[in-house]
VOBA-1610 file (N, C-alpha, C; in pm, whole numbers, padded with zeros to 5 digits, always signed):
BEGIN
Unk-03128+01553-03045Unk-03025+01519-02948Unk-03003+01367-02947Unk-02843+01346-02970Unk-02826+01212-02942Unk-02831+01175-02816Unk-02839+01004-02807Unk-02850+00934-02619Unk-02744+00810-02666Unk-02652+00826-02598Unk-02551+00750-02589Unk-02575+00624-02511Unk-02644+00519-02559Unk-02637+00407-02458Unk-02529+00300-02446Unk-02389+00303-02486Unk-02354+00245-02500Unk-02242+00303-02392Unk-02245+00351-02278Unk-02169+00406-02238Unk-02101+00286-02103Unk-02038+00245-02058Unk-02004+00162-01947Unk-01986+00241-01811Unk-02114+00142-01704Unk-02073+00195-01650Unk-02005+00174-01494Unk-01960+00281-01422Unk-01842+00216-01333Unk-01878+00179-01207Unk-01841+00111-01173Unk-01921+00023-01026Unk-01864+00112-00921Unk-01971+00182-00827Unk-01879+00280-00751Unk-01812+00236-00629Unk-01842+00106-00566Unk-01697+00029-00503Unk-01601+00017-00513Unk-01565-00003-00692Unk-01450-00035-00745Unk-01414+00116-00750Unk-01442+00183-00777Unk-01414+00342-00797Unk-01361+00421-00599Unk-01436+00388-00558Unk-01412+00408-00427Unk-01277+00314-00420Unk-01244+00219-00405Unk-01140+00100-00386Unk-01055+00208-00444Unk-01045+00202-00586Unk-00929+00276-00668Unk-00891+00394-00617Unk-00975+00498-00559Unk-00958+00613-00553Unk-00864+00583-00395Unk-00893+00501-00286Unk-00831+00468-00189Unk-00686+00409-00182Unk-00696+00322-00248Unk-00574+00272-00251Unk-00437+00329-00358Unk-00532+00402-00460Unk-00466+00481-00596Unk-00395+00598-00500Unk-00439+00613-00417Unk-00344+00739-00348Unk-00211+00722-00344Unk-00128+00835-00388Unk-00023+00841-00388Unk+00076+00786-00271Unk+00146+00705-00274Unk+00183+00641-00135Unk+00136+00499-00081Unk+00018+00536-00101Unk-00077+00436-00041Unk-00013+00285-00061Unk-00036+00241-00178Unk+00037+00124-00199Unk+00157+00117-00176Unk+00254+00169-00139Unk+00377+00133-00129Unk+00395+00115-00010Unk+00324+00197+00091Unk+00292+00156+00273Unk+00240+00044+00267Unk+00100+00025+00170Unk+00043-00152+00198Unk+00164-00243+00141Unk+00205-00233+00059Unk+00320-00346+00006Unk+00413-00359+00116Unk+00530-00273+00167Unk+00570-00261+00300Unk+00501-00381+00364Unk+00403-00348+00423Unk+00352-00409+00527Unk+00265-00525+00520Unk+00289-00563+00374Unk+00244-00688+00390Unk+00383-00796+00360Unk+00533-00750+00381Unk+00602-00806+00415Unk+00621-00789+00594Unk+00577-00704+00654Unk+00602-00712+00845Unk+00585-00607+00876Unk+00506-00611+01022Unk+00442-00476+01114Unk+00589-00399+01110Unk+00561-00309+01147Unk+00677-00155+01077Unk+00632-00067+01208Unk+00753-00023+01231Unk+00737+00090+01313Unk+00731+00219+01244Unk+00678+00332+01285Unk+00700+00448+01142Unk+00843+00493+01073Unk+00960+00475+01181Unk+01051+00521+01093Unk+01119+00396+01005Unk+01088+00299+01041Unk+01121+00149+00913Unk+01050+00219+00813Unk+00890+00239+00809Unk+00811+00272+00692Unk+00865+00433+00609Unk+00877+00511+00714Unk+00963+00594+00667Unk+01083+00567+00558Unk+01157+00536+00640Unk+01295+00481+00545Unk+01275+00331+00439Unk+01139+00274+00421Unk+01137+00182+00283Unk+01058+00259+00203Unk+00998+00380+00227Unk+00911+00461+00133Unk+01043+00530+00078Unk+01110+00542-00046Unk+01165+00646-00063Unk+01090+00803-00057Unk+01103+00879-00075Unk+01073+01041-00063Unk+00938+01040-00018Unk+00875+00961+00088Unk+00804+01019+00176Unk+00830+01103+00278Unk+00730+01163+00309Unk+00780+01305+00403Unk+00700+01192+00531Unk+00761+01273+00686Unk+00657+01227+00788Unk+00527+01270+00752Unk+00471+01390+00760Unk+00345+01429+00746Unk+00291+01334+00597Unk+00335+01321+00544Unk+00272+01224+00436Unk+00221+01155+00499Unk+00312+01074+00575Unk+00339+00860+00577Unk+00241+00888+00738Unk+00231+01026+00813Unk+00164+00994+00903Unk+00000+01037+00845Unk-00035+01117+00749Unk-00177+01104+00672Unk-00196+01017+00636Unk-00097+00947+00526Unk-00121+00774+00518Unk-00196+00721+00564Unk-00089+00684+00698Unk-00172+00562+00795Unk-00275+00621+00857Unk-00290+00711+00846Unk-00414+00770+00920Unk-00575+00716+00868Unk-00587+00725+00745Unk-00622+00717+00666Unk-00636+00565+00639Unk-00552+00464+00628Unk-00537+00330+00628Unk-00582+00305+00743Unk-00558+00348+00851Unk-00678+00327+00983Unk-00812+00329+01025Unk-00820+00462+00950Unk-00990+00463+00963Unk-01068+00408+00849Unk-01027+00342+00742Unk-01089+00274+00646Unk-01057+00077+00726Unk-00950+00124+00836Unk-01017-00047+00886Unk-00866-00176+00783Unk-00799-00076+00718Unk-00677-00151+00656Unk-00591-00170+00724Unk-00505-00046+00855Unk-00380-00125+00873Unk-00477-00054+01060Unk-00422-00135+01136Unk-00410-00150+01274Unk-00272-00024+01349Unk-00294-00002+01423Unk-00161+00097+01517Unk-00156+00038+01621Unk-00077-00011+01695Unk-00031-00076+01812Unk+00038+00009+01919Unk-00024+00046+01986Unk+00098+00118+02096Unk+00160+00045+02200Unk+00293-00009+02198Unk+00385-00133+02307Unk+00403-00037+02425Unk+00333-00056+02557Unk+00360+00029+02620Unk+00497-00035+02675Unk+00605+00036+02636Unk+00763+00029+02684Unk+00790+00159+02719Unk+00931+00187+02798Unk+00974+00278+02788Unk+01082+00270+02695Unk+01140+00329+02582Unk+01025+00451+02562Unk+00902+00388+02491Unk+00766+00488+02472Unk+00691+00344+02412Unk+00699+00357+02268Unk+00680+00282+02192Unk+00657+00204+02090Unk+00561+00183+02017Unk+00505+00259+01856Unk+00458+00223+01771Unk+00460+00136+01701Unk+00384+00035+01637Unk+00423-00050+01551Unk+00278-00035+01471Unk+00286-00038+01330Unk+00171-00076+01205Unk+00181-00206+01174Unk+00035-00251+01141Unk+00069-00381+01091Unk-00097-00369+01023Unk-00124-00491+00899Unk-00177-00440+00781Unk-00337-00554+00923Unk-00451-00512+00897Unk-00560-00577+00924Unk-00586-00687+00817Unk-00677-00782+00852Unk-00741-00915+00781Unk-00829-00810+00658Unk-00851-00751+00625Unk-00898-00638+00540Unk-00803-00626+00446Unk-00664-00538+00553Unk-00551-00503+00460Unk-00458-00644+00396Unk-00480-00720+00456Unk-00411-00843+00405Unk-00448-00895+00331Unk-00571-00899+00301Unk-00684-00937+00130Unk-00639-00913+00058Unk-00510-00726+00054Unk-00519-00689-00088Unk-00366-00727-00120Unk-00310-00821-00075Unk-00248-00895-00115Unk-00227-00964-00272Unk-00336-01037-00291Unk-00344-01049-00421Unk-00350-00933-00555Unk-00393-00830-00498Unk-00417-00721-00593Unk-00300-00659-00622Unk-00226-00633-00496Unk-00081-00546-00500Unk+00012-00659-00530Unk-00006-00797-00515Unk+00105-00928-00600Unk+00065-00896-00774Unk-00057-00871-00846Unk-00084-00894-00951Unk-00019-00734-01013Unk-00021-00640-00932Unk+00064-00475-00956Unk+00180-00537-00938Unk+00226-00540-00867Unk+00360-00604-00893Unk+00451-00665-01006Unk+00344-00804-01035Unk+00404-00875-01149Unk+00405-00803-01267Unk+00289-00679-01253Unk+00251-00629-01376Unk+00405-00531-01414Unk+00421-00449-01283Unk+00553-00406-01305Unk+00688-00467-01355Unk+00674-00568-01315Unk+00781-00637-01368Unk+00804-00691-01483Unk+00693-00679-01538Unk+00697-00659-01712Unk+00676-00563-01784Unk+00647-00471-01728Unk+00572-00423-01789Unk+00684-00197-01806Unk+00739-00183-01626Unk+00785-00096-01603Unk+00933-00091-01611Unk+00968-00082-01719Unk+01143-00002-01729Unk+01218+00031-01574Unk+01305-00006-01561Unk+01345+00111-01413Unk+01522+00162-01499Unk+01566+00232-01427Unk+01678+00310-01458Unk+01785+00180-01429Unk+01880+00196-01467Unk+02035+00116-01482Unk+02047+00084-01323Unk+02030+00172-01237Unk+02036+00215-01128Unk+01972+00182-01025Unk+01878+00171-01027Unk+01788+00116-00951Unk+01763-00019-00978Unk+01749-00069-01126Unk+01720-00226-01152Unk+01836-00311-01056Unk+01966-00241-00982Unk+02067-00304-00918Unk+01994-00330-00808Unk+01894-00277-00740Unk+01898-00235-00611Unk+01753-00307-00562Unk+01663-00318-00666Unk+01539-00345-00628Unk+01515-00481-00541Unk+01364-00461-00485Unk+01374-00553-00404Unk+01270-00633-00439Unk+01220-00651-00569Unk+01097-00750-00622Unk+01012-00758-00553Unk+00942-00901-00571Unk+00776-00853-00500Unk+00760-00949-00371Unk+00678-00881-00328Unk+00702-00923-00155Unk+00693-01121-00154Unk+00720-01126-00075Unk+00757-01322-00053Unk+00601-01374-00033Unk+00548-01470-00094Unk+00448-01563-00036Unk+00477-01604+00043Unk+00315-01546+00156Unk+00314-01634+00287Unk+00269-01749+00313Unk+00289-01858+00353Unk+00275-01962+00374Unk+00157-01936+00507Unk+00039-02053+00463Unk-00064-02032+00521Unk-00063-02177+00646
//
């Protein structure tokens, strides 16, 4: 029997990280919102073909991992608002470097290249 030592292997943080944020959706709610706190139906309507029950597992999910915050404005009527945590705002750099990567890297249709909205603005610290 052979023993393969040459095998690499995967750091299970980074694997955990990936598997979290790799979720379908996921990044496109953190990108969202690391241009401005969002109420759900803003996030709704900049996600294309998210469903509610998606975008509300989402954030659910982005909550209890400690990424995005839920705010309840007590108004009448009251008021949700998301906004990304000092956690979720770290991955800033990661989802700027997806980004750029797209932009070289991903084709878009005739159609959409009209419409897009590039990568979110640097914040000034």
């Amino acid at each position: 029997m052979r023993v393969l030592m040459d095998i690499p292997l995967l750091c299970p943080r980074f694997r955990r990280a990936s598997e979290l944020i790799g979720r379908r959706w996921t990044g496109a709610i953190i990108y969202v919102l690391l241009e401005a706190r969002c109420r759900f139906a803003t996030l709704r309507a900049a996600v294309p073909g998210i469903t509610d029950r998606m975008l509300s597992e989402r954030l659910q999910e982005l909550e209890e991992e400690g990424i995005v915050a839920r705010t309840v404005v007590p108004e009448t009527p009251v008021r949700v608002q998301y906004a990304l945590t000092k956690k979720g705002r770290e991955l800033a750099a990661a989802v700027g470097a997806i980004a750029e990567w797209a932009e070289r890297w991903i084709p878009l249709p005739a159609v959409a290249a009209q419409g897009g909205r590039g990568m979110p603005a640097k914040k000034r610290k």
